[in-house]
C-alpha positions as CSV (number, residue, x, y, z in Angstrom):
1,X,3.1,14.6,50.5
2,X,3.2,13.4,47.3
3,X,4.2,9.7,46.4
4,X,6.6,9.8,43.5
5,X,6.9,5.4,42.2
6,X,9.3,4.7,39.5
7,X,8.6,4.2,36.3
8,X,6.7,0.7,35.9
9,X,8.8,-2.3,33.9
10,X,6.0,-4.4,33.5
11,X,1.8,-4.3,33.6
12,X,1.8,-5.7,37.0
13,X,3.0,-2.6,38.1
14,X,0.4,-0.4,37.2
15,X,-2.7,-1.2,38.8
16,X,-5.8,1.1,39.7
17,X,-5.3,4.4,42.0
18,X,-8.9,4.1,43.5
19,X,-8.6,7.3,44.5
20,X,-8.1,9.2,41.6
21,X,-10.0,6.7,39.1
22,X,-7.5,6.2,36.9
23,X,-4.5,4.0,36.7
24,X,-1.2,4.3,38.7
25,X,1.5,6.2,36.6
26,X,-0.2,7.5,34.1
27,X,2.8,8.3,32.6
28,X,3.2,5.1,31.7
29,X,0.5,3.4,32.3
30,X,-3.4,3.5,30.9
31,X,-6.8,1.7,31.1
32,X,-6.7,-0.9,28.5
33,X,-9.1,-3.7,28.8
34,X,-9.2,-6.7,27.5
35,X,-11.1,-9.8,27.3
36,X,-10.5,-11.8,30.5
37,X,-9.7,-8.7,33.1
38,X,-11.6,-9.7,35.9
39,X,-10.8,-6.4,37.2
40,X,-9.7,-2.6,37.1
41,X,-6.1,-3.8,38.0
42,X,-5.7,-6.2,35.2
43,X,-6.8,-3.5,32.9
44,X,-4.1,-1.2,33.7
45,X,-1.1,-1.6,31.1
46,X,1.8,-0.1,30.4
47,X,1.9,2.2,27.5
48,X,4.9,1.8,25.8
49,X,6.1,-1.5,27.2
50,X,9.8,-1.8,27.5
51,X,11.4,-3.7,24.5
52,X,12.3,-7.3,24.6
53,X,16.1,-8.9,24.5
54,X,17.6,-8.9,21.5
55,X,18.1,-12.9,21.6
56,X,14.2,-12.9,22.3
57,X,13.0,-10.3,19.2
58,X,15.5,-13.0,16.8
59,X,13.9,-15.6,17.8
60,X,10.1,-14.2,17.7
61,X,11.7,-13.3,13.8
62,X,12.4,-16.7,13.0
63,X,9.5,-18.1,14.3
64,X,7.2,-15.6,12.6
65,X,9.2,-16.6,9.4
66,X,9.0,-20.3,10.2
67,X,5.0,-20.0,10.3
68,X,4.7,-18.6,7.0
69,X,7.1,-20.2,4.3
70,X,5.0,-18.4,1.6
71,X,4.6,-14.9,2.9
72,X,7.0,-13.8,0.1
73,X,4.5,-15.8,-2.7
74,X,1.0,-14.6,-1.6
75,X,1.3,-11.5,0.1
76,X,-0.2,-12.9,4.0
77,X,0.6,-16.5,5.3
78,X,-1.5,-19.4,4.2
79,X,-1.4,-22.7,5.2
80,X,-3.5,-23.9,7.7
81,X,-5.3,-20.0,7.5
82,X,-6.2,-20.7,3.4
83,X,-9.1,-22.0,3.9
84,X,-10.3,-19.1,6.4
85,X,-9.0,-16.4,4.1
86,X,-11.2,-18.0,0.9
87,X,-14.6,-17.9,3.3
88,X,-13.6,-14.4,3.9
89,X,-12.9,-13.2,0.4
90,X,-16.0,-15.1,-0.2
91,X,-18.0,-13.1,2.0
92,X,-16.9,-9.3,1.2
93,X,-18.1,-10.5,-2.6
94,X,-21.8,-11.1,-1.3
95,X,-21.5,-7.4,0.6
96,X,-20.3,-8.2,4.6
97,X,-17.4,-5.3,3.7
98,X,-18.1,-3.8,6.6
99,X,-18.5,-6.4,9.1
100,X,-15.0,-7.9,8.1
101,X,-13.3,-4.3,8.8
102,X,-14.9,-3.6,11.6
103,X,-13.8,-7.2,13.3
104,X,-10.6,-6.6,11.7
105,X,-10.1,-2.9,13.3
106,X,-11.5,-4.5,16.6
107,X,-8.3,-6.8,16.7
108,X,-5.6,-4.6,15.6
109,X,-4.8,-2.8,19.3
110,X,-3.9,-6.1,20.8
111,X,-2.9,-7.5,17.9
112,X,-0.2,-5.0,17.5
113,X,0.9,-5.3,21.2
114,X,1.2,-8.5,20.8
115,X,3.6,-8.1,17.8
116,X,5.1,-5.3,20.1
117,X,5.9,-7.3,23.3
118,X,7.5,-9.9,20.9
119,X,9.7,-7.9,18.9
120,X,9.7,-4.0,19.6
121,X,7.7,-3.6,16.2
122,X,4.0,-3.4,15.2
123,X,4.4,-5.2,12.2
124,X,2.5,-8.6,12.5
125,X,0.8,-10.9,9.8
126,X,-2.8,-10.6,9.3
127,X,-3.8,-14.4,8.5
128,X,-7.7,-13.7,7.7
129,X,-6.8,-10.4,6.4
130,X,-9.5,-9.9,3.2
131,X,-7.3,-8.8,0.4
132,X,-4.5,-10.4,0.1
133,X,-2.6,-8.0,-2.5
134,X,1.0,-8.6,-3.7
135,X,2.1,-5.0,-5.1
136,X,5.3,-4.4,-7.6
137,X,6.3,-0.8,-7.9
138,X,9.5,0.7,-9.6
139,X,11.1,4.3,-10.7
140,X,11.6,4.5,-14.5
141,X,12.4,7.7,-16.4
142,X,9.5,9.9,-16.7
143,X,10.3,10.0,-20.5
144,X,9.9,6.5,-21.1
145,X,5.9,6.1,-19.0
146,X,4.3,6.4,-22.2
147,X,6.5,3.5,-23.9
148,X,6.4,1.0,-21.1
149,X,2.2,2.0,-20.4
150,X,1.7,0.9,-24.2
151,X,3.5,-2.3,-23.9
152,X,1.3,-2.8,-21.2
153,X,-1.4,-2.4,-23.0
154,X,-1.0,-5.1,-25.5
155,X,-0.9,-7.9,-22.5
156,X,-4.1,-10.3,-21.6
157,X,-4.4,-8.3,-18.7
158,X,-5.8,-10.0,-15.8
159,X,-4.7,-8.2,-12.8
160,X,-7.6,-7.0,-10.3
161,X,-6.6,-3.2,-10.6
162,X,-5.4,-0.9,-13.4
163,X,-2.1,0.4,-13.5
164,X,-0.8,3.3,-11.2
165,X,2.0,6.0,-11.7
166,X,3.0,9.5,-10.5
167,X,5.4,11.7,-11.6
168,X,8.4,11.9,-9.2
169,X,11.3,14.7,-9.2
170,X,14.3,14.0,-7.4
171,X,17.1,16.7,-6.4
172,X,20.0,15.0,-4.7
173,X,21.9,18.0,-4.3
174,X,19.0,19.0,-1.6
175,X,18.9,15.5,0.0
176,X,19.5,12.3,-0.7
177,X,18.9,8.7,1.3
178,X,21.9,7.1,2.8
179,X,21.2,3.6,0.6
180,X,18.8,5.2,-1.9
181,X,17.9,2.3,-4.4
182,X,19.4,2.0,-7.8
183,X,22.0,5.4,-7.4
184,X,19.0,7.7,-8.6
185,X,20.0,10.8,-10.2
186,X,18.6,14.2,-9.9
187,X,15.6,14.7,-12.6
188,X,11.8,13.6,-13.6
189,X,11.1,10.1,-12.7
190,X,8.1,8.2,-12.9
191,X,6.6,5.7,-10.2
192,X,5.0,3.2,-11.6
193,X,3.2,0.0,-9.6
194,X,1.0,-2.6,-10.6
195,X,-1.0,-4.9,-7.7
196,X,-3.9,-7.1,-7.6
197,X,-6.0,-9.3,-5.5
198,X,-4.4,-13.1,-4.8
199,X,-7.0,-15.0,-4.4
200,X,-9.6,-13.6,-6.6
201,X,-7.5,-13.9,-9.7
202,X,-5.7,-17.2,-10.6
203,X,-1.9,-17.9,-9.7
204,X,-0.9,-16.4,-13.2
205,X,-0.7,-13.3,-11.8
206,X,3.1,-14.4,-10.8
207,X,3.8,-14.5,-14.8
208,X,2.1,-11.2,-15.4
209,X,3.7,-10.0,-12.4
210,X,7.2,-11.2,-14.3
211,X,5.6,-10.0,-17.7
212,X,5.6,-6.4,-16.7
213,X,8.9,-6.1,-14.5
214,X,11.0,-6.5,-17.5
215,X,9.4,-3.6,-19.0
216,X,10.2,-1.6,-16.2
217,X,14.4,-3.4,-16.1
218,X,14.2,-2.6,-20.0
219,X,13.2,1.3,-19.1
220,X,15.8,1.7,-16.8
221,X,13.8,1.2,-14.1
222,X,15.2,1.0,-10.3
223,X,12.9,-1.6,-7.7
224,X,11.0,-0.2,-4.9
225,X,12.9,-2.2,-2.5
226,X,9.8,-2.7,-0.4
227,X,7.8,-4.4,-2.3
228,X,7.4,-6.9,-4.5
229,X,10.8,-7.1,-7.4
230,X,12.1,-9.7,-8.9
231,X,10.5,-12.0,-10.2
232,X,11.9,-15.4,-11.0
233,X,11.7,-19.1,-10.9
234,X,12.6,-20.6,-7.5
235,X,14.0,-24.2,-7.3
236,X,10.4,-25.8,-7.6
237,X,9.3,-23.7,-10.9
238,X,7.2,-21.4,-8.9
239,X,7.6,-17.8,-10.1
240,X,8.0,-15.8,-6.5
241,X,9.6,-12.6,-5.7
242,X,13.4,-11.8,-5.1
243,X,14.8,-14.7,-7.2
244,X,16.2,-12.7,-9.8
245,X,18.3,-9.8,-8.4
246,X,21.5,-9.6,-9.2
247,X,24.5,-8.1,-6.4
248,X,24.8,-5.1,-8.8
249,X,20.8,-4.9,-9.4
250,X,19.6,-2.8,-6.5
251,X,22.8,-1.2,-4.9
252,X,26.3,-0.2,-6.2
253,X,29.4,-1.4,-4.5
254,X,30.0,2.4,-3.5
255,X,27.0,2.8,-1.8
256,X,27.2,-0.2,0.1
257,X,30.5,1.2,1.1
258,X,29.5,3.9,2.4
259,X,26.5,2.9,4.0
260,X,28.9,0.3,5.9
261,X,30.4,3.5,7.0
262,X,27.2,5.2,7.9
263,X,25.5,1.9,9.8
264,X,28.7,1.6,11.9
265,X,28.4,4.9,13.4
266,X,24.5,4.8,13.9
267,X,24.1,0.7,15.1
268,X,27.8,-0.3,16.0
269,X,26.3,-3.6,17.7
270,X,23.8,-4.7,14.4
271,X,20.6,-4.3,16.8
272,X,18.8,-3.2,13.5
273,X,20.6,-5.7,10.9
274,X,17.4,-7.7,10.0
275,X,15.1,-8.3,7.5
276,X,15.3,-9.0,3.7
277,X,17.5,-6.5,2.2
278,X,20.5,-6.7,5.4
279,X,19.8,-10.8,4.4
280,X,20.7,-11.0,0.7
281,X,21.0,-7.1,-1.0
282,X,23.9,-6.5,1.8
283,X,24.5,-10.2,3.5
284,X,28.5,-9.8,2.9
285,X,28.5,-6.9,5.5
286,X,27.8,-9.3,8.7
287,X,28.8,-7.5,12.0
C-alpha cells in the first residue's frame, strides 16, 4: 500500500527514494545539488522552504542594512566589495561580457535561496554585480515631455545612457492602486527616467541626478517611489537619494488614511510593515 509522509519542514527530510530515482516528496521536495553534497540525500531540498520567524527575517533586514550603509548612494554595496566591483567593470570593458554573466547566472539559484531561507524574499545584494546603475524615474504630464526634454538638453550631460520616456494613460475610474503615488488623476502622462553606470562615470552624476529631478518637481511630476527620488544633501554634503521629500511630497494625508484602513484589514499584525516607504513616507502609522 502506499506510504503517504507528511509534508517535509526542513531539507533533512527529503532524501533520495532509491526506488523511484527521484527525491522523497516530490511535492515538496527536488534534486538540487550543490557544491559539497557528498551524496543524493544531501541534494534533495525542499522546494519552497517554509518561511523564517518574523524576529529572524527583522533581524536578517537589519543586518543586510548594517552591511551596506551606502546601498541607497551607489546602487549595490561597496566597501570592502569596491575594489572587486572596479576589476569587474574593468573586465566587461576589455570584452569578458559573457563570462561575468554566465558566473553571475551560475550563482543566482543559491544565491536567491539563501536570501529566501533568511527572509522569505528573493531580494539579495549583488556585491560584484557589473553595472552598478542608480535609476530616477517620475510621471510628469504628457503635455509638458517636450519642455522638460529641452531643458535637458541644454545640461553638460554626462550620464552613461540617453534619456527614456513612454507615454502612460491612466483611468482611475477603471482601477486605481490602493497608495498610488502623488494622487494621479485620470489622463496622458508621461514616464520619464534617466540612469547611468556608477562607476564608469564620476560621482557628479549625484548633481546631474539632482539637476534633472527639479525639472521633473517643476513639471508636476509625481516620483516613482521605487527608485531613485529625491535628491538632496545629507548631513556630510554628499548628494544621496530620499533627503529631500517632504510629508506631503509623495502621499496625501487622505490616502494615507485610507490606506491605514485598507493595511489593517489585509496585515492586522504589521508582518509586511518594512522597508523604505513604511520607514519614513508612512513612519507615523506604527502598529
Amino acid at each position: 500500500r502506499t506510504i503517504v509522509r507528511p509534508p517535509p519542514t526542513n531539507d533533512d527530510e527529503c532524501g533520495w527514494d532509491y526506488k523511484a530515482h527521484t527525491c522523497r516528496n516530490s511535492k515538496h521536495c527536488s534534486y538540487q545539488f550543490q557544491f559539497g553534497d557528498l551524496n543524493l540525500d544531501e541534494s534533495c531540498r525542499m522546494i519552497y522552504p517554509p518561511p523564517p520567524s518574523v524576529s529572524s527575517m527583522k533581524i536578517a533586514y537589519n543586518q543586510l542594512i548594517y552591511d551596506n550603509p551606502l546601498l541607497g548612494v551607489t546602487g549595490v554595496s561597496v566597501g570592502d566589495k569596491r575594489f572587486e566591483q572596479d576589476g569587474i567593470c574593468l573586465a566587461s570593458r576589455v570584452g569578458l561580457e559573457r563570462v561575468l554573466l554566465e558566473s553571475t547566472q551560475a550563482t543566482i539559484p543559491s544565491t536567491l535561496r539563501e536570501a529566501y531561507d533568511k527572509t522569505n524574499d528573493g531580494f539579495f545584494v549583488p556585491v560584484s554585480l557589473p553595472l552598478r546603475t542608480p535609476l530616477l524615474e517620475y510621471l510628469i504630464p504628457a503635455d509638458t515631455l517636450f519642455a522638460v526634454l529641452d531643458e535637458i538638453t541644454k545640461l553638460d550631460y554626462i550620464l552613461a545612457f540617453p534619456v527614456e520616456w513612454r507615454y502612460v494613460s491612466f483611468d482611475n475610474e477603471k482601477e486605481s492602486a490602493v497608495l498610488q503615488p502623488g494622487n494621479i488623476q485620470s489622463g496622458q502622462w508621461a514616464a520619464i527616467e534617466i540612469f547611468t553606470i556608477a562607476g564608469w562615470v564620476s560621482d557628479e552624476w549625484r548633481s546631474q541626478f539632482m539637476q534633472i529631478e527639479t525639472s521633473f518637481k517643476n513639471a508636476g511630476g509625481v516620483p516613482h517611489t521605487g527608485k531613485y527620488f529625491g535628491m538632496g544633501l545629507d548631513g556630510n554634503g554628499l548628494i544621496r537619494p530620499f533627503m529631500n521629500v517632504g510629508p506631503q511630497d509623495v502621499f496625501k494625508e487622505k490616502q494615507k488614511e485610507e490606506f491605514r484602513a485598507y493595511a489593517n484589514e489585509v496585515d492586522p499584525g504589521g508582518l509586511f510593515w518594512s522597508g523604505y516607504v513604511a520607514n519614513t513616507l508612512l513612519r507615523e502609522m506604527v502598529w
